[in-house]
C-alpha positions as CSV (number, residue, x, y, z in Angstrom):
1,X,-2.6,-75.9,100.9
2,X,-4.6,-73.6,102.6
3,X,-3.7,-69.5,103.9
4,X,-5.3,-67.0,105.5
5,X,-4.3,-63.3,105.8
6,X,-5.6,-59.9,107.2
7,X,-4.7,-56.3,106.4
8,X,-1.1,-55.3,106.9
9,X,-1.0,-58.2,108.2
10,X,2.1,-61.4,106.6
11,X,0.5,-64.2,104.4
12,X,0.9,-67.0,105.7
13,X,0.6,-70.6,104.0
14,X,0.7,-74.3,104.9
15,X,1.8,-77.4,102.4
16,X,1.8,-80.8,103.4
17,X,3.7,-83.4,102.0
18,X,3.2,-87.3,103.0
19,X,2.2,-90.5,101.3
20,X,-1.1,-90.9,102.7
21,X,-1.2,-94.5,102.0
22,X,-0.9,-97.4,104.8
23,X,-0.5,-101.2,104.6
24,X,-3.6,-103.0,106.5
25,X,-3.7,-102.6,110.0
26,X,-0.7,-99.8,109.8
27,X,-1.0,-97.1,112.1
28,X,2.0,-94.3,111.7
29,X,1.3,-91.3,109.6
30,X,4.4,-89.0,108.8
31,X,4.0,-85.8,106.8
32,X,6.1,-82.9,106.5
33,X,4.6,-79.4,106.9
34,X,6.2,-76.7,105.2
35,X,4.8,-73.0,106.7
36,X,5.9,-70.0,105.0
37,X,5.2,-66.4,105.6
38,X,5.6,-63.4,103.2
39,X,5.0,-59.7,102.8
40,X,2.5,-57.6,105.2
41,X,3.4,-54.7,107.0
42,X,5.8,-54.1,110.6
43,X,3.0,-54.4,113.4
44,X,2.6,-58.5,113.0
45,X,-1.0,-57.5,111.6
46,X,-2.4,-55.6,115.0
47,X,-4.2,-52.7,114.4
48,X,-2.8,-49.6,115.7
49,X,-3.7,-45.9,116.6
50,X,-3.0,-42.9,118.0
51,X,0.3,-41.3,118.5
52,X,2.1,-45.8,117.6
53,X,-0.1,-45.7,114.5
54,X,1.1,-42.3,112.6
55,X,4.7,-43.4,114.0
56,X,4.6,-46.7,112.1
57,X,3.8,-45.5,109.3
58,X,6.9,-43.6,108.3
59,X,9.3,-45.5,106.3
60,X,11.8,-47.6,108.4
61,X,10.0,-46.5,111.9
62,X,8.5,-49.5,113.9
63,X,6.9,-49.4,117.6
64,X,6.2,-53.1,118.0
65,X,9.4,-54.5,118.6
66,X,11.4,-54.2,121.8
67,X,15.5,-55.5,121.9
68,X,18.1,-56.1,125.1
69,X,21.5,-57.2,124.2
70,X,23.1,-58.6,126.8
71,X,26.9,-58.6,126.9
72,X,29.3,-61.0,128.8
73,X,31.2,-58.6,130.9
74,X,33.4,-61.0,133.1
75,X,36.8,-61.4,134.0
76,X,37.9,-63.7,131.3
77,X,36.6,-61.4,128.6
78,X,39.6,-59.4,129.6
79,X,41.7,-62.4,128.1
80,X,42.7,-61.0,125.4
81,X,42.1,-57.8,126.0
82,X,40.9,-57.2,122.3
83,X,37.9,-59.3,123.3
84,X,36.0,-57.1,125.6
85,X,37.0,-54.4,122.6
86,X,35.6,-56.4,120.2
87,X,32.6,-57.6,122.3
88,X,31.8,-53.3,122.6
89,X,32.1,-52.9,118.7
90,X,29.6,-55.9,118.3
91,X,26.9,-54.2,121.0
92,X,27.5,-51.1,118.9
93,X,27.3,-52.3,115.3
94,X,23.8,-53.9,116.7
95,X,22.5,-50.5,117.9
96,X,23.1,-49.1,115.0
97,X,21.3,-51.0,113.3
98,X,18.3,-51.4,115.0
99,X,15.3,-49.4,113.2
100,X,14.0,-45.7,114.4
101,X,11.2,-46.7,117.3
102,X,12.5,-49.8,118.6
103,X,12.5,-50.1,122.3
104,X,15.8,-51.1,123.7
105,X,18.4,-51.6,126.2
106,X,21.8,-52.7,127.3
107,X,22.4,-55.2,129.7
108,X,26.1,-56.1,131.5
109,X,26.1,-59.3,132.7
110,X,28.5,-61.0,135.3
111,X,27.8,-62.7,138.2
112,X,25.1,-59.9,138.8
113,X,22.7,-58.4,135.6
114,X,23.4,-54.6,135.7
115,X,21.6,-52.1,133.4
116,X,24.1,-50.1,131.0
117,X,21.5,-48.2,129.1
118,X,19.1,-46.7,129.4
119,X,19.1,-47.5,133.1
120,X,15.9,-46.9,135.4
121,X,15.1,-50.3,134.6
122,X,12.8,-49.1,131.5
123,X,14.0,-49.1,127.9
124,X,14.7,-46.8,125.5
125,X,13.7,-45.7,122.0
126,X,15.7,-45.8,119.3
127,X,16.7,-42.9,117.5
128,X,19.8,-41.3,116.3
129,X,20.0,-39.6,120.0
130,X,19.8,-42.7,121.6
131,X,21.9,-44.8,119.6
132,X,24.5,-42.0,120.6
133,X,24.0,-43.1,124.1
134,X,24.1,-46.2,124.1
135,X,27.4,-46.0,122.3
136,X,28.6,-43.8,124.8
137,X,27.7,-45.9,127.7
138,X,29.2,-48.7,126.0
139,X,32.7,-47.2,126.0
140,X,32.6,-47.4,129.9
141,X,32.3,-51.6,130.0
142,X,35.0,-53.2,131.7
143,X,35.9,-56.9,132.3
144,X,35.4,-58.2,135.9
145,X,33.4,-60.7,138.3
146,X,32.0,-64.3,137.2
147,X,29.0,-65.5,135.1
148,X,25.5,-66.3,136.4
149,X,23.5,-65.9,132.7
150,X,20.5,-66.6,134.6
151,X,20.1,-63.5,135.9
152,X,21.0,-61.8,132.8
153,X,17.9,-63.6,132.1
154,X,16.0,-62.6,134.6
155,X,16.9,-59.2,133.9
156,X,16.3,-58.9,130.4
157,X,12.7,-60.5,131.0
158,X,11.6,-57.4,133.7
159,X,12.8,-54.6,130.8
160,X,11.1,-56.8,128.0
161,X,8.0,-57.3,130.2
162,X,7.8,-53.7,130.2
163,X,7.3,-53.0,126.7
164,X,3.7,-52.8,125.1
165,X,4.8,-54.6,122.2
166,X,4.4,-58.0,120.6
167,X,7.9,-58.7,119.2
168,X,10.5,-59.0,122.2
169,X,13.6,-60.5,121.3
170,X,17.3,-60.5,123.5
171,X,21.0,-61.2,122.3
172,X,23.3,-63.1,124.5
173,X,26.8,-63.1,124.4
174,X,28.8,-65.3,126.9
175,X,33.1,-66.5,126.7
176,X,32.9,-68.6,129.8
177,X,30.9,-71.5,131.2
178,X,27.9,-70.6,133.6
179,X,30.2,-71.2,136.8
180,X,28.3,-68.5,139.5
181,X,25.1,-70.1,139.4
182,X,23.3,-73.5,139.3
183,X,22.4,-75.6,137.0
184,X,19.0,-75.3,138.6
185,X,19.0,-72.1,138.6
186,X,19.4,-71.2,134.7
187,X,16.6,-73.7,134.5
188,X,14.5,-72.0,136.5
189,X,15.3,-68.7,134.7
190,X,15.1,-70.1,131.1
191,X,11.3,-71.9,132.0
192,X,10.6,-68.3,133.6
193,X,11.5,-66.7,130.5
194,X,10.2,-69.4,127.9
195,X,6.9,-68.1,126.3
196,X,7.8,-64.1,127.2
197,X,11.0,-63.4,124.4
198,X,13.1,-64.9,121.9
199,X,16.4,-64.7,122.5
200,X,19.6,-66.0,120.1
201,X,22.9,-67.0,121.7
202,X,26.1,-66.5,121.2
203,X,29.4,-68.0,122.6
204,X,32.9,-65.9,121.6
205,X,36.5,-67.9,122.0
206,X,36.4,-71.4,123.0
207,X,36.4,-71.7,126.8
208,X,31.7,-71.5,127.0
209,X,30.0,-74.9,126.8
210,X,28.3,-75.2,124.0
211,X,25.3,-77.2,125.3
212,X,24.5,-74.4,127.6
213,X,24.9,-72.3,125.0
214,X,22.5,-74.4,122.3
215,X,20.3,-75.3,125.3
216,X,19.8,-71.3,125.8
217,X,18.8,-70.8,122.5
218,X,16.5,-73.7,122.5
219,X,14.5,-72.8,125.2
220,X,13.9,-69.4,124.0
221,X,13.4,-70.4,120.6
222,X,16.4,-68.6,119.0
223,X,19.4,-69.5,117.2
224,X,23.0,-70.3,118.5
225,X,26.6,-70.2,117.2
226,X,30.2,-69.6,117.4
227,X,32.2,-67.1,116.9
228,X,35.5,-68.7,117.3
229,X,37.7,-65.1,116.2
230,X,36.5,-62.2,118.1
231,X,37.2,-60.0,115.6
232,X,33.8,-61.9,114.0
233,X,31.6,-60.2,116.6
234,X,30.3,-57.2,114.9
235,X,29.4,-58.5,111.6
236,X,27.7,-61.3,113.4
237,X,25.9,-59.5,115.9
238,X,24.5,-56.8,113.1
239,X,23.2,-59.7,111.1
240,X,21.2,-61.0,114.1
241,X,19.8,-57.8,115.0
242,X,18.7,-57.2,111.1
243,X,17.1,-60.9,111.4
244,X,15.5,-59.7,114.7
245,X,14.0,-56.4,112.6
246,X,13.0,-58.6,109.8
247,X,10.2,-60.2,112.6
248,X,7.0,-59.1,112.0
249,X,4.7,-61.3,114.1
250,X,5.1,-62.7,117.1
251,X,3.6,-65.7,118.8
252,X,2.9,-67.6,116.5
253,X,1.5,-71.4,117.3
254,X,1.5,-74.4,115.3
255,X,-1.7,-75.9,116.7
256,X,-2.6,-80.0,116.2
257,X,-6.0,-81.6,116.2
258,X,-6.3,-85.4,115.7
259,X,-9.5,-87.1,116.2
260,X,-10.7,-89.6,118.6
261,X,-8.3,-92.8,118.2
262,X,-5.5,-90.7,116.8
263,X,-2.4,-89.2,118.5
264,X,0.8,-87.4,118.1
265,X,3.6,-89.3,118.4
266,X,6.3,-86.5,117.8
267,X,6.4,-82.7,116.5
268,X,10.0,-81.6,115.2
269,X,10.9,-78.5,113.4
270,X,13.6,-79.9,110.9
271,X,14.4,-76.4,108.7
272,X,16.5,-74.6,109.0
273,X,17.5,-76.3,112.3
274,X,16.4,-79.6,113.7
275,X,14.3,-78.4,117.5
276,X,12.1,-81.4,118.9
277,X,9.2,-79.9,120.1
278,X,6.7,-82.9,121.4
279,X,7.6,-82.1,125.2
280,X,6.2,-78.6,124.7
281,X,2.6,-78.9,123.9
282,X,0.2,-77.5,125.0
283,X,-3.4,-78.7,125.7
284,X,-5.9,-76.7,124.8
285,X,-9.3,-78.7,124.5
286,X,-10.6,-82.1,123.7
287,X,-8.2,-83.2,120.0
288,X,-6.2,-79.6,120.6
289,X,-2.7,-79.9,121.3
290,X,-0.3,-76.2,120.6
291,X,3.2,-76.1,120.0
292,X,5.7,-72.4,119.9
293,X,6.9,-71.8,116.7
294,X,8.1,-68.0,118.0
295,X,8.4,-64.5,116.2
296,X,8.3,-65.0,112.2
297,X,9.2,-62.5,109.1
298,X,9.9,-63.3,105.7
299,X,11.0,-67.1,106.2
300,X,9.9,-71.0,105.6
301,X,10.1,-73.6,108.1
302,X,9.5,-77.2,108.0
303,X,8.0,-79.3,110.5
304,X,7.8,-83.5,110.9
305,X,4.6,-84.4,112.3
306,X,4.0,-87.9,113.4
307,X,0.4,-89.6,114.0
308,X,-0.8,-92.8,115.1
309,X,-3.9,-94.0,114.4
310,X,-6.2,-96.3,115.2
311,X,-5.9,-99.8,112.9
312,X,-8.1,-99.8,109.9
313,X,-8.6,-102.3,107.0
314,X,-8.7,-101.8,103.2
315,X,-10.3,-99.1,101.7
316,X,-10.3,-97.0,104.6
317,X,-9.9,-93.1,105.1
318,X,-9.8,-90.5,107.4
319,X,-8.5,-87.4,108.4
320,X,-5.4,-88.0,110.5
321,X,-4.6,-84.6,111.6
322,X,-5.2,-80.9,110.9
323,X,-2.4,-78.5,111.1
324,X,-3.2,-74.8,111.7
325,X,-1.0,-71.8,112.5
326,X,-2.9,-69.2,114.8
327,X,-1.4,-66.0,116.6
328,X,-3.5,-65.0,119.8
329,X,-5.9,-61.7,119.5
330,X,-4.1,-58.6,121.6
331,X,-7.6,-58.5,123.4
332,X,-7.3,-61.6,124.7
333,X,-10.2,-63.1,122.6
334,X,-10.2,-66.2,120.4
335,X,-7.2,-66.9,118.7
336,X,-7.2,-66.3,114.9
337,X,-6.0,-68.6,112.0
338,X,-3.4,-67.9,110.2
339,X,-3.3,-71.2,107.7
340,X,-3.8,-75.0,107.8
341,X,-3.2,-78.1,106.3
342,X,-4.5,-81.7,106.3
343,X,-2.7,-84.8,107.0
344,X,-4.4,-87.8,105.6
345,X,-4.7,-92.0,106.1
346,X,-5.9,-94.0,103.2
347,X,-5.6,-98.0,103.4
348,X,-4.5,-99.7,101.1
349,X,-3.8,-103.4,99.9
350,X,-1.0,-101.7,97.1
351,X,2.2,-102.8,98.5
352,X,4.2,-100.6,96.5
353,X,1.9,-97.3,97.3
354,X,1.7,-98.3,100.8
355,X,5.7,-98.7,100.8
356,X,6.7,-95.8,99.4
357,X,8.7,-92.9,101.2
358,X,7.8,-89.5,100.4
359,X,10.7,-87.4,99.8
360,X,10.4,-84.7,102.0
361,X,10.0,-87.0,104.8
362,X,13.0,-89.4,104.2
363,X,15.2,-86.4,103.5
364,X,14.2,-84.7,107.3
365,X,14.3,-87.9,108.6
366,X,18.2,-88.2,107.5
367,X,18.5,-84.6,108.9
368,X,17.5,-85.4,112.6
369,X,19.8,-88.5,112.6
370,X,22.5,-86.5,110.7
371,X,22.3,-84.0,114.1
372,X,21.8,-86.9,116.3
373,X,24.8,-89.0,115.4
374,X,27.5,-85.7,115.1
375,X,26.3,-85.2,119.1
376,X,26.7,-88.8,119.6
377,X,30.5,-89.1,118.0
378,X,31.2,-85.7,119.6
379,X,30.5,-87.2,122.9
380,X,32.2,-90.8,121.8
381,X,35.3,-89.0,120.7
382,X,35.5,-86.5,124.0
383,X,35.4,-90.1,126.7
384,X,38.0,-91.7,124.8
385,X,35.0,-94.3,122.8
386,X,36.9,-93.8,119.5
387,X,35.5,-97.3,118.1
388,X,32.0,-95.5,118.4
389,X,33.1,-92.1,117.4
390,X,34.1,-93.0,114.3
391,X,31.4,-95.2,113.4
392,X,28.9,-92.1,114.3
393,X,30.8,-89.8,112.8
394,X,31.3,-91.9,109.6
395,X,27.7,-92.2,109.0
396,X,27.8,-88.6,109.6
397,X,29.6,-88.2,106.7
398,X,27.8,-90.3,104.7
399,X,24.0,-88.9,105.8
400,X,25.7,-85.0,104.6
401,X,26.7,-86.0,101.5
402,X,24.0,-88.0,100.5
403,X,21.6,-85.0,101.4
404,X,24.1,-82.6,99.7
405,X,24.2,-80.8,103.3
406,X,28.1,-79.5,102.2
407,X,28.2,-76.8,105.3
408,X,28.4,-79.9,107.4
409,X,30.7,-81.9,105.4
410,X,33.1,-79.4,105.6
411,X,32.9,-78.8,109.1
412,X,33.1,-83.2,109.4
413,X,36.2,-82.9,107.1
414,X,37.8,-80.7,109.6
415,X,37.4,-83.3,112.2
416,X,37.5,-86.6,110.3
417,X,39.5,-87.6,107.6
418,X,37.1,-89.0,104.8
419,X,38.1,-92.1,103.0
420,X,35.0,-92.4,101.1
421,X,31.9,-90.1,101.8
422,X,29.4,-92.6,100.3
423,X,30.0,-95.6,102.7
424,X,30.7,-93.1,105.1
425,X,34.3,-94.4,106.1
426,X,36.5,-92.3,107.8
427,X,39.1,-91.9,110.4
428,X,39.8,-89.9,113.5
429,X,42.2,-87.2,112.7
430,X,45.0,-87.1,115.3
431,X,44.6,-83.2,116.1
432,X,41.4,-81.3,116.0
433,X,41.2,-78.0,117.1
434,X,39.2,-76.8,120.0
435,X,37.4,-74.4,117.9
436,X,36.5,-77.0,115.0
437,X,34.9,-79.5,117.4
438,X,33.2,-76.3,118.9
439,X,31.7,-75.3,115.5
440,X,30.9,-78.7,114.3
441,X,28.4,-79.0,117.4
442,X,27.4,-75.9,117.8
443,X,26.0,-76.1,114.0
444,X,25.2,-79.8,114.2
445,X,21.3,-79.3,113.9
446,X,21.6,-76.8,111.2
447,X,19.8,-78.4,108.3
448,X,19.3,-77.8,104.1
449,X,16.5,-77.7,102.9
450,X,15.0,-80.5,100.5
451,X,15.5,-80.3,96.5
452,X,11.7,-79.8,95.5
């Protein structure tokens, strides 16, 4: 394990676990690499001064962080009328809590992105003034038009691309499926976005899909769920906006050297949440391959790295890959480290050393099929294939209880009757709710973390 830290800056530290030991002539190498960040100070370890460095220094006041919440406002969030209500409440609940200094604004979306506060198309500071404001403009949202979330977007990226600050992070909230724009053109948005903020995602009711939803959240590196009862919305939304407070660095990069001979075969974060990230490397030099890990605070993550490497006989070593974290300098110069680990290859004619699963990996490994095969008996179940969804779905069952993931057994139990956990036989219950299936995907690559 290896960390490195700066003044004011979080501690962070790398672990690797892996058996490093492969049969003759083997060539995969999977390790698990845990990263974990704790304590420094609110500015993500960037110097300040002047008028943003006496300001961050009084207790609870930040000026690196910068917030738009964007709020569904069309027609169908009229239906019930309590949900446009509740969807104000929510806005304001995460207003109030956002911390004295933040930049921030309010953003109605339909099938057109308008400003609701500050307006100007600048942001504004929080403060007890401000949050007033906002509050006040938020009393004046109304239910009308259609949906085009890219250009909420869009929107929220020109406001955010305004503020001189490292952390910039959005909220989405949507009731209804994308119908006033293209697929195309949310792609667009969301790859013209990626990179710039964070954003977490949230669908209220039942009638949004959720894989535009997830896939949202995904590309921008946040989180996504349900909230199935609008009456959910403020408690929910107030404990995403303290998660976004809690971030104190931003940018963060999980960068991947192999030597000559050796690749990566896959990168996927696996805690909390199961996120394949092989397709978004990026090369930076000869061995150097970087992958976006986002905005961190007080957390852990996990990550599965997979390496092949060239063939080698017995008695054999070499470094298979290095792991280091590294945020980019504000000037632009060389990116600093943060931590790193090493993930090794030793040869080896011991058939029971060369054969034995590490913990940590097997345990992630049943994760990412535990996610794959819910998505895959969802989808079964929904075309009518209910031969295949309840095989899927049965194994399901067996992969959560085996990894003592109960959050996800109970959300399988309310969709599948269990016969017997352990072999992972089930059957189809006759009715499911909407919302059940909903949450059951929705929080299908949410993952627990292994018993160390």
């Amino acid at each position: 394990m290896a960390t490195f830290s700066k003044s004011n800056a979080p501690l962070f530290s790398v672990e690797v676990y892996q058996n490093e030991f492969l049969p003759e002539g083997g060539r995969e190498v999977n390790a698990i690499v845990t990263v974990t960040s704790t304590g420094g100070g609110t500015n993500g370890g960037i110097p300040l001064t002047g008028a943003s460095a006496s300001a961050s220094s009084l207790p609870g006041r930040r000026t690196d962080a910068a917030v738009v919440v964007m709020v569904d406002c069309s027609g169908s969030m009229d239906y019930p009328p309590t949900k446009m209500r509740n969807a104000r409440d929510a806005t304001a609940a995460a207003v109030d809590t956002l911390r004295d200094g933040t930049a921030f604004a309010v953003v109605s979306g339909t099938h057109l992105a308008t400003e609701v506060y500050p307006g100007g198309g600048r942001l504004a500071t929080a403060d007890a003034t401000t949050r007033a404001r906002a509050k006040e403009a938020l009393r004046r949202l109304s239910a009308g038009g259609g949906t085009a979330i890219g250009t909420w977007l869009r929107l929220a990226d020109r406001l955010l691309g305004g503020a001189d600050v490292p952390i910039r992070h959005g909220i989405l909230l949507t009731d209804g499926r994308n119908e006033h724009e293209t697929p195309e053109a949310l792609r667009a948005a969301l790859e013209a976005c990626a990179g710039r903020f964070t954003c977490d995602a949230r669908g209220v009711g039942t009638d949004w899909e959720v894989k535009e939803v997830t896939g949202i959240a995904s590309a921008l590196l946040g989180t996504a769920d349900i909230v199935a009862d609008p009456s959910g919305l403020a408690a929910d939304f107030t404990r995403m906006m303290e998660h976004a407070m809690g971030k104190e660095v931003a940018d963060v990069t999980l960068r991947l050297w192999t030597p000559v001979g050796a690749e990566i075969a896959f990168v996927k974060q696996v805690a909390p949440t199961v996120e394949d990230l092989t397709g978004r490397r990026t090369e930076v030099g000869a061995r150097f391959g970087d992958y976006p890990t986002g905005s961190w605070g007080d957390e852990s993550r996990d990550y599965h790295v997979c390496v092949r490497v060239p063939e080698a006989g017995v008695g054999r070593e070499m470094l298979a890959a290095r792991a280091s974290l590294i945020i980019p300098e504000p000037a632009g110069g060389t990116p600093r480290p943060l931590a790193q680990g090493l993930v090794r290859a030793v040869w080896t004619d011991d058939m029971a050393a060369s054969t034995a699963i590490n913990p940590q990996v097997a345990h992630y490994t049943g994760q990412a099929e535990l996610a794959q095969v819910i998505q895959q008996g969802l989808d079964a179940r929904k075309s009518g294939d209910f031969d295949n969804a309840t095989a899927k779905l049965g194994r399901a069952v067996q992969l959560a209880a085996a990894s003592g993931n109960e959050d996800t057994a109970k959300l399988l139990a309310k969709v599948v009757d269990v016969v017997d956990a352990a072999t992972g036989t089930v059957r189809l219950k006759a009715r499911v709710t909407e919302a059940d299936e909903m949450t059951l995907e929705t929080r299908s690559t949410k993952t627990v973390r292994v018993k160390k």
